[in-house]
C-alpha positions, 0 to 999 in steps of 0.5 A, a space after each residue: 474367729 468363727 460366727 456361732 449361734 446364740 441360743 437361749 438367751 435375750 440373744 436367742 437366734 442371733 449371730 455373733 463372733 466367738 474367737 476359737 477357743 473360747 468355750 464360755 461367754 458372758 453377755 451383760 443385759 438389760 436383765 442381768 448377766 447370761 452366761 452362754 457355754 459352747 455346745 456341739 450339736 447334731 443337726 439332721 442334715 447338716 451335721 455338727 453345729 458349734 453353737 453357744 448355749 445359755 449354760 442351764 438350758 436344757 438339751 431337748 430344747 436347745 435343739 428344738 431353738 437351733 432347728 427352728 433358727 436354721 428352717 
């Protein structure tokens, strides 16, 4: 199991656990489905990050959530 980051979604900035392996999740809402895919991104200073992304979202800003999740 590992804990990830939730980026992009009504779960933005929150911790859950993914099991290893798993590269594609879904979340039912309030709002209807969102379906979160893993993404590896750089973070300045910290290295790689796994971290699970709202599947549309685009990378730029992505990376501008995950940095200010990890200030």
């Amino acid at each position: 199991m590992a804990v990830v980051l939730y980026i992009g979604g009504s779960r933005d900035g929150k911790k859950g656990v993914v099991p290893y392996g798993f590269s594609k999740t879904r979340m039912d809402t309030e709002d209807g489905p969102e379906i979160y895919v893993e993404r590896m991104m750089d973070v300045s200073g910290k290295g790689r990050m796994r971290v699970m992304v709202l599947e549309d979202l685009r990378e730029d800003i992505a990376v501008q959530r995950l940095s200010r999740h990890l200030r």
